[in-house]
N, C-alpha and C positions, 0 to 999 in steps of 0.2 A: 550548518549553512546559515545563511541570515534569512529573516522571518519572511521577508516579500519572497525567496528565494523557494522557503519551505512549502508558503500558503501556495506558492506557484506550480513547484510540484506534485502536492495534494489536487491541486485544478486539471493539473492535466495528464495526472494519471487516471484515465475511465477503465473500470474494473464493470464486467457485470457476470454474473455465475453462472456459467454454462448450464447448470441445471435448470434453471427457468427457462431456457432457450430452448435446452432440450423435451421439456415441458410443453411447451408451445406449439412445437413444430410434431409431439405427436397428438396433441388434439386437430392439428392440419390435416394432417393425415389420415386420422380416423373419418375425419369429417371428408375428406377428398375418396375415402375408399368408400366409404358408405353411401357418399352422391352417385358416385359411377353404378356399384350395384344397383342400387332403387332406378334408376334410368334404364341400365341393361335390362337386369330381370322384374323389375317389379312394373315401368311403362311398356320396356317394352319395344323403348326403340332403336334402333340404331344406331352406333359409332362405334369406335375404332380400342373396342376393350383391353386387349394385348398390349398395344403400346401403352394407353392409360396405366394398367397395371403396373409396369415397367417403370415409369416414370414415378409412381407412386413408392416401387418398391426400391426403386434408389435412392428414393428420400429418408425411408424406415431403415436400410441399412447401414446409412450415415448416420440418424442418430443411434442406432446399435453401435455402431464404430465408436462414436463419440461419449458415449457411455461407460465402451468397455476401456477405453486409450485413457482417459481423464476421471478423477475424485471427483465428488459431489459436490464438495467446494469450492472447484476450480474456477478459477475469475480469468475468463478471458479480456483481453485488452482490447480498444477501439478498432484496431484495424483487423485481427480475427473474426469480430465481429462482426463488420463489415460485410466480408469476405460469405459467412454463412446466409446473411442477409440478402444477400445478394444470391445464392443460389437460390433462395428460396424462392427470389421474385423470379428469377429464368427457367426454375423447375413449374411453376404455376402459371409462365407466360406458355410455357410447352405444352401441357397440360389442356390452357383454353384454348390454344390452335386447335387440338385435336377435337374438339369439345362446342364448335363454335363460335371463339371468338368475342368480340363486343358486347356480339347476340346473349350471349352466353351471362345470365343476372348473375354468375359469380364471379366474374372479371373485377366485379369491384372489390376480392381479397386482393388485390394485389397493393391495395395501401396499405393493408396491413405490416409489410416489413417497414415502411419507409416512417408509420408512425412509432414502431415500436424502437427505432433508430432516434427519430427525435427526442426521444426521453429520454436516451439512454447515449449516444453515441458523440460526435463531435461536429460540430454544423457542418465541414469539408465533408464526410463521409453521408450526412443526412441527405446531402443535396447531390452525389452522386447519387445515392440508393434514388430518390427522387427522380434524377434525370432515367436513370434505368428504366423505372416503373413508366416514366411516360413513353420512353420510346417503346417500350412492350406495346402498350396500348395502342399506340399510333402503327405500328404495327400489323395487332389483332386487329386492327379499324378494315384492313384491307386484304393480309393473308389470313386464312384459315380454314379451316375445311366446315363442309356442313353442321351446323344445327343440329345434335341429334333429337329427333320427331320421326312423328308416321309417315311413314315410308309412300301411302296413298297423297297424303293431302302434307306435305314437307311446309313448313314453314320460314320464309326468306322475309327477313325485316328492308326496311325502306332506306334509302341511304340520309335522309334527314334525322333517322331515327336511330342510326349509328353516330353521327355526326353529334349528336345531341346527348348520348352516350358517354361520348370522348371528351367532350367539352364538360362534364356532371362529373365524371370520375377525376380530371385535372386539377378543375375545380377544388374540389372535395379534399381531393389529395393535398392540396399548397394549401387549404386554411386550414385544413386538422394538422397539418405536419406543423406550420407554423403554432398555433396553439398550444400543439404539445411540445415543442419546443420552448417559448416560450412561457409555460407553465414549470416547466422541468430546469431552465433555467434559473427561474426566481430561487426556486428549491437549492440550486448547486451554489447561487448567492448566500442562500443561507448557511448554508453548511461550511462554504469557506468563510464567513462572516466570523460564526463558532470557532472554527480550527483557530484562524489568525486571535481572537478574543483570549483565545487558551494561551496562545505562546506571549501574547502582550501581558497577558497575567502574571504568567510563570516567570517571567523577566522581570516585571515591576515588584513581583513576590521576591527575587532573590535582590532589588535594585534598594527594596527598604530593608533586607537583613544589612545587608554592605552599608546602607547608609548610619541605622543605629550604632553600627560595629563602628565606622570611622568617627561620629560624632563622639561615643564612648572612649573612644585613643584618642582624640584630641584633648576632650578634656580631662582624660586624668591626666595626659603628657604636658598639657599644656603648660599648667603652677610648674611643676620641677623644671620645663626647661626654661621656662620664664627665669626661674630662681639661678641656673647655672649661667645663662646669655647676661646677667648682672652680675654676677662673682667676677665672671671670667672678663670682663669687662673692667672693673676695680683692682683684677691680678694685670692688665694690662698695664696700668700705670702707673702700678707696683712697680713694675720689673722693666728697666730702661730697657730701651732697640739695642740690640748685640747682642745682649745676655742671652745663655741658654733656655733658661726660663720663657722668655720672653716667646720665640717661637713656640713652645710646647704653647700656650696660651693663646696664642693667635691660634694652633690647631685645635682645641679645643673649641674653643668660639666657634667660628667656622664649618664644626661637626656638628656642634649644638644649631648654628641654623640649619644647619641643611637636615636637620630631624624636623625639626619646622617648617621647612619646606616640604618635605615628604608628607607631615598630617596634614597641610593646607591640599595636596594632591592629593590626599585620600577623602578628606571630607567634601572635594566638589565630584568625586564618582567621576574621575577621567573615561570615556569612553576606549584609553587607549589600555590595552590589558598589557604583563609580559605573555610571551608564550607561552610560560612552560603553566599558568594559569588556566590557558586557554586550549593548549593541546596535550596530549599524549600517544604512548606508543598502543596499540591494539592489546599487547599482553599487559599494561600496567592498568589500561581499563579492565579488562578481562580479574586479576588482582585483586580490583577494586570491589568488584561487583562479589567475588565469592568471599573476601574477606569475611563480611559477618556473618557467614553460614558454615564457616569452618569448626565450631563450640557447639555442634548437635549429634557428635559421635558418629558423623560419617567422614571418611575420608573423601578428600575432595582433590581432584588431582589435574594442573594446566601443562599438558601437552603442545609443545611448539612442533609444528612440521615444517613452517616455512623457513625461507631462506633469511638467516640473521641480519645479515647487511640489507636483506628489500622490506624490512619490519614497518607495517604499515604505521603512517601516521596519521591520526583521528584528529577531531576536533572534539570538546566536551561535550555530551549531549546526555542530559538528563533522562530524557526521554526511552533512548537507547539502551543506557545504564538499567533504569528501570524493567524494561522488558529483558532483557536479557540477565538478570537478579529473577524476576518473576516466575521463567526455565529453571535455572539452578536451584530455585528452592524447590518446585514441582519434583524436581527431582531428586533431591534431600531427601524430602517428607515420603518420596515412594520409594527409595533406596531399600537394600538389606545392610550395607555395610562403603560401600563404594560409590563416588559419581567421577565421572571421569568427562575433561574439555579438552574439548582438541582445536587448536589455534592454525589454520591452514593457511595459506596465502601463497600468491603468485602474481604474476604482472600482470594480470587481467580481474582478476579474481581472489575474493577473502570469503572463507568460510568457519564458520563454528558449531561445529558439532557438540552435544550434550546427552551424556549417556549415563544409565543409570544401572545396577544390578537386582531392578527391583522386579515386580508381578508382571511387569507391561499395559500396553495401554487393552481395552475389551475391544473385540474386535470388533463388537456393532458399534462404538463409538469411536475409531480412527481418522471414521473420515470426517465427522461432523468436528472434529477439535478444531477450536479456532472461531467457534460461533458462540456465540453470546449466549448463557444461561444451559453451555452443556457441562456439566462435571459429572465426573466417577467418584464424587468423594461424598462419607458418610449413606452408602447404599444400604447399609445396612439395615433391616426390620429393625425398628424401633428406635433407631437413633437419629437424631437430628441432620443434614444437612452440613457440613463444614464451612461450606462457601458458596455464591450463586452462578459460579461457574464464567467471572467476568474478567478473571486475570488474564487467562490464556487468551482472550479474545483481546483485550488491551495491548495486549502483548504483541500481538498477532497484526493489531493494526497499526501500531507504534512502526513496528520494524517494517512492512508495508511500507511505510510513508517515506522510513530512509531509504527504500528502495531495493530490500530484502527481498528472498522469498524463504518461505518456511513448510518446515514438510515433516510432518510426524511417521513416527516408525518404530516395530518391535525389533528386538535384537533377535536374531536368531539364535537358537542353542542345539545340544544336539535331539535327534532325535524325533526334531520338528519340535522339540521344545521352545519355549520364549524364555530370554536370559537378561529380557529387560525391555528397556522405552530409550530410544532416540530422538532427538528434536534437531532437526539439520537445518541450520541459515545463511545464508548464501547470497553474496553481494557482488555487483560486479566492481573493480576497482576503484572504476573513476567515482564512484557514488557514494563510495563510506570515506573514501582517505582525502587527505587536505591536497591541493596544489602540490604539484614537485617543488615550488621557488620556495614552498614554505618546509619541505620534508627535507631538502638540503641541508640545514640546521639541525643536527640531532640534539636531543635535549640536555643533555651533559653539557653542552657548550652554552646553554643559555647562562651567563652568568646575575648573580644578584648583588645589587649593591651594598658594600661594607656598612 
């Protein structure tokens, strides 16, 4: 895709890992069940513990649900996000009804989702979660049940002293959400600053090989065709108009410019590529990438599933190529004898599976693959280290960004044995392959000039 295209949807893919969330939300909890106790048993006084419980414990068994359903990896997107955010604030506005209300000095967690939203989330979703939280509040201002206190001498706040409440938590609310929004955005400036810096690189790096390369054909073509556009030129008025001769000569000339035309459009770096330059089919990248890993005494083997005639058509992407060589060597280097790709595809959907016949992955390190500075290699006492564990994360984030998702896995064998490591990637169609106007064109038909 092209680079604003790319930096684009780097921008507005928000990823944030369920595990932090889920993190989060049991320090809530702990801290929500241990208020209520110290209140019931330890003051003393009254309110409505059962349902407290209740509400508490449908919070703990969501994040148990969300624990046991999703990896520890797992990167929820903006509007899941959302969606959990948002119970939090309605389970915690429930909570202080029963509890109080306004009165109630911990009405003011309830910024806590709508700030943890602004760092993280998309301004639309920050400023519902916002809208949410005030209407709770405005709310608690008016419904809620008693204050729990002594039951003798109950204590009932003043209505300027709610009022004043409501107005401190609102407050509070829009300039901490703004700040950290604000904060959090410079932050995401940055990081797309970096991505787009990387692809401007990576271009003007392959922009100065092409340009050496054509100034180098120019000038070693340039003397010889200088030298044949003069020959051919002096055989012209050799050989009268009619003659045989005479023609071959004029075709000769003629070929001889138009090579000179051709170096003059190499050395200004036409922005206009052919296609077959610039695209290919899914299995000749696929090809491409195991080619040099085929001379390590593993067999390496490209299974097609999909349908011939719907054979996706890609655009180049280095990026992709790289990560997905990255896998295949992983898997090489962990093999016993065999690595075996499997090329899927269908009208919604392209997938590549990468399988190996090797030990498999350790099982306490499954879930964590994919994170920066984890590897299983070189564990052994006394030896070094192989690598720092940064390929597969590269990897991991590269295809990420085309819009992939990836998912590690042992093979099963029998016995409950492991018969190996799976890497499974999985795109949806519209997001890896080129336009239909342009897949019309199959590449055999590109022709090049004589």
């Amino acid at each position: 895709m092209p680079d604003t295209d790319l930096v684009h949807a780097i921008r507005e893919r928000v990823l944030i890992r369920l595990d932090t969330l889920i993190r989060l939300r049991w320090y809530a909890i702990i801290g929500q069940f241990g208020a209520v106790l110290v209140v019931a048993f330890g003051f003393q006084y009254t309110l409505p513990l059962l349902p407290c419980l209740v509400l508490i414990a449908v919070s703990a068994l969501l994040n148990l649900f969300l624990a046991w359903r999703y990896r520890t990896n797992f990167r929820l997107d903006s509007r899941n996000a959302f969606a959990l955010l948002a119970f939090d604030i309605l389970q915690l506005a429930a909570l202080l009804y029963l509890t109080g209300g306004l009165q109630n000095p911990f009405a003011i967690l309830l910024m806590a989702p709508v700030i943890v939203s602004s760092t993280s989330l998309k301004r639309n979703h920050t400023l519902l979660l916002g809208l949410l939280s005030i209407a709770s509040v405005s709310l608690l201002a008016y419904q809620h049940l008693p204050l729990p206190w002594a039951s003798q001498t109950p204590l009932v706040m003043p209505l300027r002293y709610i009022i004043g409440t409501w107005v401190a938590i609102v407050c509070t609310l829009a300039f901490t959400a703004i700040y950290a929004f604000r904060v959090a955005q410079e932050a995401r400036k940055l990081a797309d600053a970096l991505a787009a810096t990387e692809i401007v690189l990576q271009r003007e790096q392959h922009l100065s090989a092409l340009d050496g390369l054509a100034a180098a054909a120019a000038h070693e073509l340039g003397t010889p065709l200088a030298t044949i556009a003069l020959v051919s030129k002096e055989m012209l008025h050799a050989f009268p108009p009619g003659s045989d001769m005479h023609e071959d000569v004029q075709l000769l000339r003629s070929q001889a410019q138009r090579c000179r035309d051709i170096l003059q459009q190499l050395t200004s770096l036409s922005s206009t590529a052919e296609p077959i330059m610039t695209q290919q089919t899914l299995a000749a990248m696929m090809e491409e990438v195991v080619a040099p890993l085929r001379d390590f005494g593993i067999e390496i083997t490209v299974l097609r599933k999909g349908d011939k005639a719907n054979l996706p058509q890609i655009e180049r992407n280095l990026g992709l190529q790289y990560s997905l060589g990255n896998l295949v060597d992983n898997a090489v280097d962990f093999a016993r004898s065999q690595v075996s790709v499997e090329l899927d595809w269908s009208a919604s959907a392209v997938s590549i599976t990468i399988s190996d016949d090797g030990p498999g992955f350790p099982p306490s390190m499954i879930e964590r693959l994919g994170e920066p500075f984890t590897t299983s290699r070189g564990k052994e006492p006394g030896k070094r280290p192989r690598g720092l564990g940064l390929g597969l994360f590269i990897a991991k984030t590269l295809l990420e960004r085309s819009g992939a998702t990836l998912a590690f896995e042992n093979v099963p064998g029998e016995r409950g044995s492991v018969a190996g490591a799976r890497a499974v990637i999985r795109w949806p169609r519209a997001r890896l392959t080129l336009p239909q106007a342009q897949n019309e064109t199959p590449m055999t038909a590109v022709k090049l000039n004589a």
